[in-house]
OpenMM code with the backbone's topology and positions (N, CA, C; nanometers):
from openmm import Vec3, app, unit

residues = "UNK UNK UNK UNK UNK UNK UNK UNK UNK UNK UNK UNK UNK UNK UNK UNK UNK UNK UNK UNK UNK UNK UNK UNK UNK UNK UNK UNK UNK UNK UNK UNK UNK UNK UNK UNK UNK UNK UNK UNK UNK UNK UNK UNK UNK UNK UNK UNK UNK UNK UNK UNK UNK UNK UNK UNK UNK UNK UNK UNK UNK UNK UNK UNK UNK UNK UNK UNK UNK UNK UNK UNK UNK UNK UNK UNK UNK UNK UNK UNK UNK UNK UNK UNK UNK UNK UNK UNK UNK UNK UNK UNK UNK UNK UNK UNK UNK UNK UNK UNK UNK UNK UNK UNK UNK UNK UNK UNK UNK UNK UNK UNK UNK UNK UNK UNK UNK UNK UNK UNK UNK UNK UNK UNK UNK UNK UNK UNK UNK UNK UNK UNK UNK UNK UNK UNK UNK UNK UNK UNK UNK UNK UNK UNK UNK UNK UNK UNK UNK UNK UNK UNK UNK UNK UNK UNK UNK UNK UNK UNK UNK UNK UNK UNK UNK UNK UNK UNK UNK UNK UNK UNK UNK UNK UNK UNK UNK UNK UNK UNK UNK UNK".split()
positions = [
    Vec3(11.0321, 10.9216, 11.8900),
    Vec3(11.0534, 10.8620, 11.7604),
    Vec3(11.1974, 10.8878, 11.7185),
    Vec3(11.2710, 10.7759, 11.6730),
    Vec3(11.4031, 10.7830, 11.6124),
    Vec3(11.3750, 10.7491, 11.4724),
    Vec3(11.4886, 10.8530, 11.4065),
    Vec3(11.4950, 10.8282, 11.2572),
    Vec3(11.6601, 10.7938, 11.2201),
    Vec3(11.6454, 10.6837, 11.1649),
    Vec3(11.8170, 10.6952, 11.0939),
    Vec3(11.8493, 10.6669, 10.9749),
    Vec3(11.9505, 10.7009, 10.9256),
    Vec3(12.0066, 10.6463, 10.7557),
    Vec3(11.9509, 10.7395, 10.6262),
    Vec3(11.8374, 10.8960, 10.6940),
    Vec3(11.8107, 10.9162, 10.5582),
    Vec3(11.9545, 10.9896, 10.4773),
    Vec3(12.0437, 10.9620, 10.4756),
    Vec3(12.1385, 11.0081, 10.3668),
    Vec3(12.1374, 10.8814, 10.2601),
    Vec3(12.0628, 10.7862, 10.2913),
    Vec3(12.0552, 10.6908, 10.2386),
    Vec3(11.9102, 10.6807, 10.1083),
    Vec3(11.8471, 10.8281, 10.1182),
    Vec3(11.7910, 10.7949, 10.0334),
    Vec3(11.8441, 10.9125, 9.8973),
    Vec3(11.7825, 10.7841, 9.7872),
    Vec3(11.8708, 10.8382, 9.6486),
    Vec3(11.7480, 10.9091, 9.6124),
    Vec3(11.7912, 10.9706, 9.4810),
    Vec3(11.6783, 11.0358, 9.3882),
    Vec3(11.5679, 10.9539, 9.3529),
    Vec3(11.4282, 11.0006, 9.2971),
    Vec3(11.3743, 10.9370, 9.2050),
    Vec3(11.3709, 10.8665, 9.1085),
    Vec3(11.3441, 10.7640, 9.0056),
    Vec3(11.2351, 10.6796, 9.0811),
    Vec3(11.2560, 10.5876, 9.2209),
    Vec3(11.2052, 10.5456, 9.2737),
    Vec3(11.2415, 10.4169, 9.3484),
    Vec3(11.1494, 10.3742, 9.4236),
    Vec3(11.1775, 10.2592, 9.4368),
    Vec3(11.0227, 10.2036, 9.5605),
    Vec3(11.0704, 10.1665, 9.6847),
    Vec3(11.0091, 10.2022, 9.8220),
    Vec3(10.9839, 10.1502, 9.9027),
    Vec3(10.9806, 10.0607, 9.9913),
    Vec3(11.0852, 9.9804, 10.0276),
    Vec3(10.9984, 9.8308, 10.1019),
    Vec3(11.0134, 9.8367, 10.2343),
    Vec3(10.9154, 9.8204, 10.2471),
    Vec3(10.9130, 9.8381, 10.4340),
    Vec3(10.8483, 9.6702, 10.5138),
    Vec3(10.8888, 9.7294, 10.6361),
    Vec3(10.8106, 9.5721, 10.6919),
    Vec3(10.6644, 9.6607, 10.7211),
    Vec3(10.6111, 9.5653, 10.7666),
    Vec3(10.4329, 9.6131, 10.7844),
    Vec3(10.4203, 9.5208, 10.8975),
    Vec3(10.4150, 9.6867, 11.0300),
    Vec3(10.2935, 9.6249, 11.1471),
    Vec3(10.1746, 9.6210, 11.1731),
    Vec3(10.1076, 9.7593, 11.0964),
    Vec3(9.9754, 9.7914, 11.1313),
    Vec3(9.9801, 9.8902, 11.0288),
    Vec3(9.8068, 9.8974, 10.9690),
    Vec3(9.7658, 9.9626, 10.8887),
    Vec3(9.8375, 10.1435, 10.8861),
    Vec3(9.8863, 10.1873, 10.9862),
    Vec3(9.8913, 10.3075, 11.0160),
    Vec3(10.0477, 10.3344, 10.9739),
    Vec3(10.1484, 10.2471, 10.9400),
    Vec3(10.3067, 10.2434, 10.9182),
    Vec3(10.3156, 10.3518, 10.8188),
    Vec3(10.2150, 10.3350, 10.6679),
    Vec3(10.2479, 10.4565, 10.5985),
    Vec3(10.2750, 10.6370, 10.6941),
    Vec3(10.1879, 10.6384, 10.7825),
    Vec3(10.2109, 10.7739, 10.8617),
    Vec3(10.3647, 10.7822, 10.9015),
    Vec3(10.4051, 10.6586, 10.9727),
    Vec3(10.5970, 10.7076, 11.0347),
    Vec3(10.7072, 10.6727, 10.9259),
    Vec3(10.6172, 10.6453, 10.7876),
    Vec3(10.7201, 10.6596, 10.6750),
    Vec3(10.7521, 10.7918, 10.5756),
    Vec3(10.6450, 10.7988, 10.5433),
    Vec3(10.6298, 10.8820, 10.4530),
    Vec3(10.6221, 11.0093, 10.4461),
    Vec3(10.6450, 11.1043, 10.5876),
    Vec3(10.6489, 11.2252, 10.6184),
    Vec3(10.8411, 11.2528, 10.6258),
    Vec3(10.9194, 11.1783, 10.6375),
    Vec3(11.0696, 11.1616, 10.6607),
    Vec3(11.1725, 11.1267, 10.4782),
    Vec3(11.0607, 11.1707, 10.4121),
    Vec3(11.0960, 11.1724, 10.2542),
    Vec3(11.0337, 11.3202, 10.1909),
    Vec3(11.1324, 11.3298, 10.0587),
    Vec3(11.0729, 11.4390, 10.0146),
    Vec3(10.9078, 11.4835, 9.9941),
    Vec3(10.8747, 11.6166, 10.0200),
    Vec3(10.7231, 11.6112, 9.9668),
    Vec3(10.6849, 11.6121, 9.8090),
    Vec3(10.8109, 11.6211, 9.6995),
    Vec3(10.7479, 11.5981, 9.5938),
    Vec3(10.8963, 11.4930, 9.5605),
    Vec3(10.8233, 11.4022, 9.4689),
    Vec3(10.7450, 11.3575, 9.4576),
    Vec3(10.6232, 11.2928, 9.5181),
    Vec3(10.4947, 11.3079, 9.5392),
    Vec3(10.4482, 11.2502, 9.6080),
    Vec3(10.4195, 11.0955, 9.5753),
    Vec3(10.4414, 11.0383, 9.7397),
    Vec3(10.4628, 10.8817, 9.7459),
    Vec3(10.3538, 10.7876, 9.7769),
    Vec3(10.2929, 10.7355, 9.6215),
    Vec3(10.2061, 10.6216, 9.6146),
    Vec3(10.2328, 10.4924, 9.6788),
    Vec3(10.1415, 10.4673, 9.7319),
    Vec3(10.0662, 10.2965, 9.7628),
    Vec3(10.0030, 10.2691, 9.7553),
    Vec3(9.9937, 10.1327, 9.7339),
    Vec3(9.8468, 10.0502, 9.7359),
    Vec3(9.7687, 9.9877, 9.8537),
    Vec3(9.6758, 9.9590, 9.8412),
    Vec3(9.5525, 9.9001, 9.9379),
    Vec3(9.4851, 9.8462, 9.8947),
    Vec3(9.4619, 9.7179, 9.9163),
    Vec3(9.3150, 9.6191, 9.8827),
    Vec3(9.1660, 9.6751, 9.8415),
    Vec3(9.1546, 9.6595, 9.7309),
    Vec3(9.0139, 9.7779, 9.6986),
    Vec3(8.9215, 9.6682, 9.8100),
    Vec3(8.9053, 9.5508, 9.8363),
    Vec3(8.7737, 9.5129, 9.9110),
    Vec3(8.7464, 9.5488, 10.0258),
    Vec3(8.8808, 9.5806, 10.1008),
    Vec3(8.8878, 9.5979, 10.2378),
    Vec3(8.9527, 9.7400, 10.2756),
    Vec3(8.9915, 9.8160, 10.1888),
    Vec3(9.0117, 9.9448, 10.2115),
    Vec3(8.9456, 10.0604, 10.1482),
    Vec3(8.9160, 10.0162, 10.0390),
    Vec3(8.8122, 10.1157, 9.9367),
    Vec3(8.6965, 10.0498, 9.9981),
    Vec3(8.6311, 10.0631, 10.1096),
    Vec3(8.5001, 9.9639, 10.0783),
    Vec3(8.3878, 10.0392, 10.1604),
    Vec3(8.4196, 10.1838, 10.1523),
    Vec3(8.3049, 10.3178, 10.1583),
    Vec3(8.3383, 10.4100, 10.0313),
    Vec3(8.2217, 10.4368, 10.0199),
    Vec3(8.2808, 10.6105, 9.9139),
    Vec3(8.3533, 10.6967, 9.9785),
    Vec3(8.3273, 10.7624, 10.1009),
    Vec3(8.4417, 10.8620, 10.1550),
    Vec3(8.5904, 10.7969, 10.1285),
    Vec3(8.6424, 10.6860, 10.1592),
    Vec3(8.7408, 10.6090, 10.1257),
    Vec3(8.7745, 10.5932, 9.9661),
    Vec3(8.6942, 10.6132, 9.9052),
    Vec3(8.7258, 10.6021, 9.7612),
    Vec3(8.7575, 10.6849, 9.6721),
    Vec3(8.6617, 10.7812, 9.7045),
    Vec3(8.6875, 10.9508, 9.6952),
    Vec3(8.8393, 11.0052, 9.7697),
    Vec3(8.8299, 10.9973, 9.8981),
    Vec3(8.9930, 11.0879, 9.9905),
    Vec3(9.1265, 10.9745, 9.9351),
    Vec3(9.1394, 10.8744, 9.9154),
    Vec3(9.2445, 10.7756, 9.9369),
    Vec3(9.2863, 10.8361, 9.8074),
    Vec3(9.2839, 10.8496, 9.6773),
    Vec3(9.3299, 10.8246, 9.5534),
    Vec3(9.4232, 10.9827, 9.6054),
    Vec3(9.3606, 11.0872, 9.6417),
    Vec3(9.4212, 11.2112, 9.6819),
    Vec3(9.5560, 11.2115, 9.7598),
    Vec3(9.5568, 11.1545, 9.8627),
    Vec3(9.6716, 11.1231, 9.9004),
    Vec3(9.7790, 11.0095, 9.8395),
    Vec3(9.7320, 11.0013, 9.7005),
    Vec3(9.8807, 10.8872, 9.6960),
    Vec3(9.8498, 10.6992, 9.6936),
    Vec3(9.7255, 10.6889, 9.7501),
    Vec3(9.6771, 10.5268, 9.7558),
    Vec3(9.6320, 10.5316, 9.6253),
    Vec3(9.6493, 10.3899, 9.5991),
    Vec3(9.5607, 10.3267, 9.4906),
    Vec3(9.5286, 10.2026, 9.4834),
    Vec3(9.4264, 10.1552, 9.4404),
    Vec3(9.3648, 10.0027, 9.4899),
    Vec3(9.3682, 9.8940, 9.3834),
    Vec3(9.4239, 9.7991, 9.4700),
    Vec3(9.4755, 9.6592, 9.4408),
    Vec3(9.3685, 9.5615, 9.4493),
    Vec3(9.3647, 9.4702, 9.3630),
    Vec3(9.2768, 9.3300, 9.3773),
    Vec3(9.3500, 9.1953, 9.3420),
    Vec3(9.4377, 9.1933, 9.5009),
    Vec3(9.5290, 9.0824, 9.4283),
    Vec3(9.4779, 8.9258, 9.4467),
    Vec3(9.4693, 8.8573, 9.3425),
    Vec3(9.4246, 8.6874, 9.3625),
    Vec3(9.5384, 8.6059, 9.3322),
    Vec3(9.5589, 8.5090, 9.4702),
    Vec3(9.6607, 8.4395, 9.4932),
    Vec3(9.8004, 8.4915, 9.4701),
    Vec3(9.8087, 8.6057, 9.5093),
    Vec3(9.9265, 8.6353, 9.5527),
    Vec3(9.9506, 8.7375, 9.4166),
    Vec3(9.8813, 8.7551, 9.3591),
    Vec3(9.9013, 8.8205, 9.1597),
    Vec3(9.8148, 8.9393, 9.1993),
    Vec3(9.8790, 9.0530, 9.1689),
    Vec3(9.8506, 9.2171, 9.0949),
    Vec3(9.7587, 9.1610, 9.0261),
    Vec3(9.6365, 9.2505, 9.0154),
    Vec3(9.5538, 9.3003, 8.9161),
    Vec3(9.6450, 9.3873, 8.8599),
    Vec3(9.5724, 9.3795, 8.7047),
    Vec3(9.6452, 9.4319, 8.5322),
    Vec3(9.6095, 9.5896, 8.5998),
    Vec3(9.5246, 9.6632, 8.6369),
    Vec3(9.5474, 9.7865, 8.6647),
    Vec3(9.6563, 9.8434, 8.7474),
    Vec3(9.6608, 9.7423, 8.8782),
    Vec3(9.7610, 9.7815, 8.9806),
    Vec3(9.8764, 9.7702, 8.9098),
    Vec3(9.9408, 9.6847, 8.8904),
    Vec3(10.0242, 9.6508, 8.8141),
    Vec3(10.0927, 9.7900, 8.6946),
    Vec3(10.0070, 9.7798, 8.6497),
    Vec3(10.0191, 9.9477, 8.5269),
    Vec3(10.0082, 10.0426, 8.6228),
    Vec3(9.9629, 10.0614, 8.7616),
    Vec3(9.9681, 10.1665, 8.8379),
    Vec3(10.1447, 10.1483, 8.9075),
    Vec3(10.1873, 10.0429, 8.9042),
    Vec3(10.2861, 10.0722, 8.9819),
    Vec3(10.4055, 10.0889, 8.8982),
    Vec3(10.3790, 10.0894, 8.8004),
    Vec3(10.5117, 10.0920, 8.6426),
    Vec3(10.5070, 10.2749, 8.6149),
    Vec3(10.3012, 10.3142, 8.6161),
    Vec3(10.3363, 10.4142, 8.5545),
    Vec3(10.4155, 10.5400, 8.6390),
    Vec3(10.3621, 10.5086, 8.7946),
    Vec3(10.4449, 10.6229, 8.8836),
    Vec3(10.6155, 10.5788, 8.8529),
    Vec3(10.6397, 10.4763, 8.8916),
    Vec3(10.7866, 10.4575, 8.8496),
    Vec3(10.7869, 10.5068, 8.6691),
    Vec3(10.7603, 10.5510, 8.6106),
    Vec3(10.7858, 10.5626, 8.4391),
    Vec3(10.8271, 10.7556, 8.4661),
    Vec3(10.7067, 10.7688, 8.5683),
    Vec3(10.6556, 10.9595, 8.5578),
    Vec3(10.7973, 10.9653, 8.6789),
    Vec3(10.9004, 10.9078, 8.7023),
    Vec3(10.9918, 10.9324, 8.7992),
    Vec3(10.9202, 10.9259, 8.9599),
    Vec3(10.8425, 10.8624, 8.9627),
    Vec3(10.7618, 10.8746, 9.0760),
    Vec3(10.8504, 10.7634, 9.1871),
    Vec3(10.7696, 10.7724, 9.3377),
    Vec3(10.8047, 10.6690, 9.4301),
    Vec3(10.6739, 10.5584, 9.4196),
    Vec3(10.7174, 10.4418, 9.4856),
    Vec3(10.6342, 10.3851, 9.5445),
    Vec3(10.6373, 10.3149, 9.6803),
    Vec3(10.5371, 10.3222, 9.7815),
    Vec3(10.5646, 10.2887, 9.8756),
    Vec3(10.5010, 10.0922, 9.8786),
    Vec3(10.5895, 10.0313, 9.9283),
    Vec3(10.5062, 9.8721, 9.9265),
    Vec3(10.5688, 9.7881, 10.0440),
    Vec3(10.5255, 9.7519, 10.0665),
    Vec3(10.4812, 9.6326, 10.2082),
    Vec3(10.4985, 9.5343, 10.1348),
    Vec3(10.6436, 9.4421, 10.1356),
    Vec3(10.6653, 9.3021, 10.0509),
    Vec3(10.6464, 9.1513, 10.1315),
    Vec3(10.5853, 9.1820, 10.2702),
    Vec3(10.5377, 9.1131, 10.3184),
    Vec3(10.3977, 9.0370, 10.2877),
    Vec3(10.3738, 9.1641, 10.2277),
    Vec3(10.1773, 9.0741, 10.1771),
    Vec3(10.0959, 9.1266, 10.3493),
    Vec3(10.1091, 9.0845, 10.4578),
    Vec3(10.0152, 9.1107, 10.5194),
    Vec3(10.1147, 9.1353, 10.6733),
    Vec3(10.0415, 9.1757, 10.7678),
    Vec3(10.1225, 9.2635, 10.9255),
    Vec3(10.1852, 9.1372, 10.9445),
    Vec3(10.3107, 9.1940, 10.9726),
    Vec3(10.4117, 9.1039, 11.0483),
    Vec3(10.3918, 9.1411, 11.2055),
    Vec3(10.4425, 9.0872, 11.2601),
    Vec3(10.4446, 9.0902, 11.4630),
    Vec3(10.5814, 9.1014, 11.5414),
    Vec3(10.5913, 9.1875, 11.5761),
    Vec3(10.7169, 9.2699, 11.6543),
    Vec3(10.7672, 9.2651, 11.5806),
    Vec3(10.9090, 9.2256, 11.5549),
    Vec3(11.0778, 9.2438, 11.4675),
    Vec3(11.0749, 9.1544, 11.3611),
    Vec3(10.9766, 9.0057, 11.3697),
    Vec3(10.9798, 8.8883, 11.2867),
    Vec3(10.9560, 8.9525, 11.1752),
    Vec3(10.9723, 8.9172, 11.0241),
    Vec3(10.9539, 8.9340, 10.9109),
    Vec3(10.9167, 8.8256, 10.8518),
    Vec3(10.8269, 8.8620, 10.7530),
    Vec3(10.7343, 8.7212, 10.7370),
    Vec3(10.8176, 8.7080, 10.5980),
    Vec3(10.8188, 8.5731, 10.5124),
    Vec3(10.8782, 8.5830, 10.3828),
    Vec3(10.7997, 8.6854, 10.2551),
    Vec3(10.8973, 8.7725, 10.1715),
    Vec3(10.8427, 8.8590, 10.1032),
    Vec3(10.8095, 8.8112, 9.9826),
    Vec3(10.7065, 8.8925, 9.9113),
    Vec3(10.6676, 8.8831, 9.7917),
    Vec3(10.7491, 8.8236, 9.7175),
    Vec3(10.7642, 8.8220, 9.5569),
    Vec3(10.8369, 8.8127, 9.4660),
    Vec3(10.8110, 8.9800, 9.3472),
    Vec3(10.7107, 8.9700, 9.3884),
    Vec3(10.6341, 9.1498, 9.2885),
    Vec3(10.7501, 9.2286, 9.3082),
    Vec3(10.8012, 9.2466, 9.4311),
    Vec3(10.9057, 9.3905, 9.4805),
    Vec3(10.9859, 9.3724, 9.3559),
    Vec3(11.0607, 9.2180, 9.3563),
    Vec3(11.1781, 9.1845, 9.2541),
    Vec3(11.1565, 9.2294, 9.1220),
    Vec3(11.0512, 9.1529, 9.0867),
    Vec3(10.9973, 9.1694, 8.9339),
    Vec3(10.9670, 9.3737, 8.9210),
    Vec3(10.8721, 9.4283, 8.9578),
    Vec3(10.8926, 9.6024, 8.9632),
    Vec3(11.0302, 9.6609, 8.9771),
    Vec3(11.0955, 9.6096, 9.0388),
    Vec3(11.2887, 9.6666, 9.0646),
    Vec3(11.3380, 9.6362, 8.9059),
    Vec3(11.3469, 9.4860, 8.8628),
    Vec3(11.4046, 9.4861, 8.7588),
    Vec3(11.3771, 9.5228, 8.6504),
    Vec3(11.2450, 9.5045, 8.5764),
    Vec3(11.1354, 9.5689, 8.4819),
    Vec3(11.1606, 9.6894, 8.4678),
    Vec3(11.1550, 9.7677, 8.6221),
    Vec3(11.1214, 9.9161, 8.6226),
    Vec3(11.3239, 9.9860, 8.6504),
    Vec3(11.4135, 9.9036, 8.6132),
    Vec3(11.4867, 9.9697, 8.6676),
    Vec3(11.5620, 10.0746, 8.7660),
    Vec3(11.4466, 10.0557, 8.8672),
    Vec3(11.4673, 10.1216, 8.9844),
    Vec3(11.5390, 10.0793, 9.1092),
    Vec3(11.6255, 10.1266, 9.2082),
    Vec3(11.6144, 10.0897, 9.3314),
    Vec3(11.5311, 10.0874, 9.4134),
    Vec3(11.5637, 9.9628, 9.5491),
    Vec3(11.4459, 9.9536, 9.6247),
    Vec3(11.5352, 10.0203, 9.7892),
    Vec3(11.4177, 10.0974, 9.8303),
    Vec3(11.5058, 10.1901, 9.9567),
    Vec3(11.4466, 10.0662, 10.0780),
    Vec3(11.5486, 10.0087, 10.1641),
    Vec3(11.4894, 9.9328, 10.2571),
    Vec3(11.4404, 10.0116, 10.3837),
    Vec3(11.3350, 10.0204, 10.4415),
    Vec3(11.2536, 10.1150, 10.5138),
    Vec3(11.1998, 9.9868, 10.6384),
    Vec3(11.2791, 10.0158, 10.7801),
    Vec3(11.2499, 9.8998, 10.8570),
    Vec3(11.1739, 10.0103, 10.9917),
    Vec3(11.0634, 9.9146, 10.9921),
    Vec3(11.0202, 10.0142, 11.1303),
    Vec3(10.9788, 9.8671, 11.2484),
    Vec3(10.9622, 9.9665, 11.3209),
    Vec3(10.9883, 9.8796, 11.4811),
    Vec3(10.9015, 9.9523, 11.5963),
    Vec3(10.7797, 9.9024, 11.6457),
    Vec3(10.7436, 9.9806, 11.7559),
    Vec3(10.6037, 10.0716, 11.7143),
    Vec3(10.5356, 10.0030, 11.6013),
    Vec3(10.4144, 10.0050, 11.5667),
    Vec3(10.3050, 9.9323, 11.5561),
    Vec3(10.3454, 9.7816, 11.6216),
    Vec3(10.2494, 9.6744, 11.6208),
    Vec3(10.1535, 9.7365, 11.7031),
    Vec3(10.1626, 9.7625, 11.8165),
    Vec3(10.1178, 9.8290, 11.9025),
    Vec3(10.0786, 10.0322, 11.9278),
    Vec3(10.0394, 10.0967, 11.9299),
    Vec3(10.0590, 10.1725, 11.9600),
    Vec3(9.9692, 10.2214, 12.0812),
    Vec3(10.1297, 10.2705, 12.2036),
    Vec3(10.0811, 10.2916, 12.2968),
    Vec3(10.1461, 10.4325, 12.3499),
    Vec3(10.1009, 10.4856, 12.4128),
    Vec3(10.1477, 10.6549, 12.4044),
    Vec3(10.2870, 10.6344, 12.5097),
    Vec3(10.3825, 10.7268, 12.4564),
    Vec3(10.5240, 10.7387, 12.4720),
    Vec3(10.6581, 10.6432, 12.4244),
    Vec3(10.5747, 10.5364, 12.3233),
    Vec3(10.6385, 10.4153, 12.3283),
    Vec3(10.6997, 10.4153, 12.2216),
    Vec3(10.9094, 10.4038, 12.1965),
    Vec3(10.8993, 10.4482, 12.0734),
    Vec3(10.9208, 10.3867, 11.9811),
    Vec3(10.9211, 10.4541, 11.8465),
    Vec3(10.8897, 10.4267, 11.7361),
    Vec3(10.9851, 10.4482, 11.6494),
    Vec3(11.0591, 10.3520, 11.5525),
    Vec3(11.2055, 10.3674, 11.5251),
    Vec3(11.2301, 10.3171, 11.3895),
    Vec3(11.2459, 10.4349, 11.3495),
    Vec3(11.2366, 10.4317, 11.2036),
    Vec3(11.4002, 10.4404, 11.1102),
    Vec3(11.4272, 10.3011, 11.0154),
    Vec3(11.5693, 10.3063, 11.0147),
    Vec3(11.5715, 10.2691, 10.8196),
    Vec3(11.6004, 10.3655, 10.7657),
    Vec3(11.6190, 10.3799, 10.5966),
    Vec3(11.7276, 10.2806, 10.5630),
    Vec3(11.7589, 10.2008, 10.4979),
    Vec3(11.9044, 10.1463, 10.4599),
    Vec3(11.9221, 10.1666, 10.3234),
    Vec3(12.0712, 10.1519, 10.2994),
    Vec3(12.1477, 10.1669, 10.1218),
    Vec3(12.0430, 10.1209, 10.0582),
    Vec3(12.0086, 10.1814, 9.9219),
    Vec3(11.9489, 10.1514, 9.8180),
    Vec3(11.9784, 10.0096, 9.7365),
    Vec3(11.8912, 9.9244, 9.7665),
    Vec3(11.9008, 9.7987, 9.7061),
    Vec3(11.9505, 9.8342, 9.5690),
    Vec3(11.9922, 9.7998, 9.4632),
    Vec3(12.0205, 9.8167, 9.2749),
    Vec3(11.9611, 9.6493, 9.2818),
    Vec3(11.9114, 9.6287, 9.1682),
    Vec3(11.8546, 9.5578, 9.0994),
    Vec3(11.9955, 9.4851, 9.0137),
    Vec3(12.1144, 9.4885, 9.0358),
    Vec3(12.2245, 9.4702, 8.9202),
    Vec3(12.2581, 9.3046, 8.9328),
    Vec3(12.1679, 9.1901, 8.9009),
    Vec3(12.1952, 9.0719, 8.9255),
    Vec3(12.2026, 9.0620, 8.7504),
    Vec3(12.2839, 8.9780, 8.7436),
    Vec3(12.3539, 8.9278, 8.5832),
    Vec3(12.2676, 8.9129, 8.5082),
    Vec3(12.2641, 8.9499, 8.3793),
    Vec3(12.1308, 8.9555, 8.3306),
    Vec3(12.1428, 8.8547, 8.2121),
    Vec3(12.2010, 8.7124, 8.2495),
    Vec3(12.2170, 8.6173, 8.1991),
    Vec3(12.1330, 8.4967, 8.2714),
    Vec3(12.1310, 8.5689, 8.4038),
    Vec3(12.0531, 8.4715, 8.4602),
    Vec3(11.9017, 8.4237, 8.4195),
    Vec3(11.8216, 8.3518, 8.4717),
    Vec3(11.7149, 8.3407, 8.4580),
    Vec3(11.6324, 8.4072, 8.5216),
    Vec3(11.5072, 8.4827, 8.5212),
    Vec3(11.4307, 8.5818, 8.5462),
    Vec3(11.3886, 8.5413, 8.6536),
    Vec3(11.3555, 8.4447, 8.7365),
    Vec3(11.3231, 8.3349, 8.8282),
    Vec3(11.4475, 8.3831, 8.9430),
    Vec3(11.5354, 8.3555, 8.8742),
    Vec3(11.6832, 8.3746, 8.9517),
    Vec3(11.6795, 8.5335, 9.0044),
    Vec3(11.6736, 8.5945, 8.9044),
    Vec3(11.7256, 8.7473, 8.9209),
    Vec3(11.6137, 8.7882, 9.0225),
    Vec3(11.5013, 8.7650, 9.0130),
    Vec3(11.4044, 8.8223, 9.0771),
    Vec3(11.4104, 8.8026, 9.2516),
    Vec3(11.4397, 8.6835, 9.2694),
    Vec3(11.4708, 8.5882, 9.4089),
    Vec3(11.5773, 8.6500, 9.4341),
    Vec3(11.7289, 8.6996, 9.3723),
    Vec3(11.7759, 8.7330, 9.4141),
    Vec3(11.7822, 8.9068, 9.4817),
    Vec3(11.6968, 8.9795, 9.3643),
    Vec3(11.6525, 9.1172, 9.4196),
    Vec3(11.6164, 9.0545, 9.5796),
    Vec3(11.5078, 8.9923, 9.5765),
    Vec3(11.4315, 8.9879, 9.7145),
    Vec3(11.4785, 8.9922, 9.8276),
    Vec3(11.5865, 8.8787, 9.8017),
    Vec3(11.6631, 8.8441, 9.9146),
    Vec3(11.7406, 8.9649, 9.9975),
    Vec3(11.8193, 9.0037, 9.8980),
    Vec3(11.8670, 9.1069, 9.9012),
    Vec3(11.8189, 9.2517, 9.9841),
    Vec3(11.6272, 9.2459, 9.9268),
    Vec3(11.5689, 9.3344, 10.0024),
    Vec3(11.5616, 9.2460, 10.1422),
    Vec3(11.5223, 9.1579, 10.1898),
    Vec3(11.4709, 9.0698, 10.2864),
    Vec3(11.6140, 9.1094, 10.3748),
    Vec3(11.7107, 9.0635, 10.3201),
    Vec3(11.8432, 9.1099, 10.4214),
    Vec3(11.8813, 9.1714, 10.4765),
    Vec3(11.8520, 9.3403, 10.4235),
    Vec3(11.8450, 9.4512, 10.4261),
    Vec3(11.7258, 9.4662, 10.5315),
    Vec3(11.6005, 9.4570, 10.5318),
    Vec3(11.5481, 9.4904, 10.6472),
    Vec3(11.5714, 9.3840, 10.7942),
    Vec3(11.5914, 9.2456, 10.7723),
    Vec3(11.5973, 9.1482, 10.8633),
    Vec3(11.7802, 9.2233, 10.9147),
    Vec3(11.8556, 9.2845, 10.8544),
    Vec3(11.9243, 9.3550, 10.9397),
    Vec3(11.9129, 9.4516, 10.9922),
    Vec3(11.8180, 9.5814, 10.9262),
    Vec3(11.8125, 9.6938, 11.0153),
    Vec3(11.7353, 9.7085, 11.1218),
    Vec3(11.6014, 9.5908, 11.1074),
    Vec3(11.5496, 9.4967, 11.2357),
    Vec3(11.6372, 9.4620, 11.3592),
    Vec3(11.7576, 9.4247, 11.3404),
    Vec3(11.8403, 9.3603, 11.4418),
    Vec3(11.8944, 9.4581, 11.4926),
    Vec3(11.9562, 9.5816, 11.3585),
    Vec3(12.0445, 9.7086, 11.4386),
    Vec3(11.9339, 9.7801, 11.5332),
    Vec3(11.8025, 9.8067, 11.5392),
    Vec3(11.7299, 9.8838, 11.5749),
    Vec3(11.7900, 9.8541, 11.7566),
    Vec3(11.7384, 9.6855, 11.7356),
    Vec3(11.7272, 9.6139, 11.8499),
    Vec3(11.8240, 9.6533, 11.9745),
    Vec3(11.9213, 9.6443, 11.9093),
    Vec3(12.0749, 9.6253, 11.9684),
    Vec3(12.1023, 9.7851, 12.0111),
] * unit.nanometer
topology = app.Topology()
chain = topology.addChain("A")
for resn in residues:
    res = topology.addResidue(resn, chain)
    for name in ("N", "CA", "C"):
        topology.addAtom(name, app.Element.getBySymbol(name[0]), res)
């Protein structure tokens, strides 16, 4: 396993964006950051909360469950992801929406944008590579980049500013994707 760029991560608050290969990515992220604050995410309550042992252990470590329709936060998640960013907290998020496949990056959310600007936080770009798969010795390459800022003109239109956070994040990993490569 290779790690690079953590001088690149800033203080608290800030969120997360990583690409997403497989359910298991939170493990080669989130041990390579401080242990306090501890670093929340979310998960689909239908398909990840969907035993009690799971409902009970998940909230302990840091998950919390989402019910998103058509692409929209539920009003709880939503207040879950403002209030860790409010308490100086992290958040960890996958702005893909669902597993991407090898290096490709699928187009991201718009949520990342809207939480960055709202919440005045930076977004840490978190690119991993070599988890679609996991096969023993095979590695796994984990690469932090500069802290996105949220600082798009705040004359613009909210539409605007938000698309432009994204991009911004989207760039940021669709390059540290390429540096991994190379």
């Amino acid at each position: 396993m290779t790690v690079s760029g953590l001088e690149n991560i800033p203080q608290p608050p800030f969120i997360i964006a990583a690409n997403h290969q497989a359910w298991f990515d939170p493990a080669f992220i989130i041990p390579f950051f401080a242990e306090r604050p501890l670093i929340y995410t979310m998960a689909k309550r239908e398909t990840v909360f969907n035993r009690g042992w799971k409902r009970w252990v998940l909230p302990k470590i840091g998950v919390f469950p989402i019910s998103p329709n058509r692409g929209e936060l539920d009003e709880q998640g939503l207040r879950s992801v403002y209030q860790v960013l409010d308490r100086k907290g992290i958040v960890l998020m996958f702005p893909e929406g669902r597993y991407s496949r090898g290096r490709a990056l699928r187009p991201l959310k718009t949520g990342i944008g809207y939480f960055a600007l709202q919440a005045g936080v930076p977004v840490v770009p978190v690119a991993v590579a070599g988890t679609d798969r996991l096969i023993p010795f095979r590695r796994i390459e984990v690469s932090v980049g500069p802290p996105v800022k949220p600082d798009v003109p705040a004359w613009w239109e909210l539409s605007r500013r938000v698309n432009a956070v994204v991009e911004n994040v989207r760039s940021a990993l669709a390059t540290a994707l390429r540096r991994r490569r190379e």
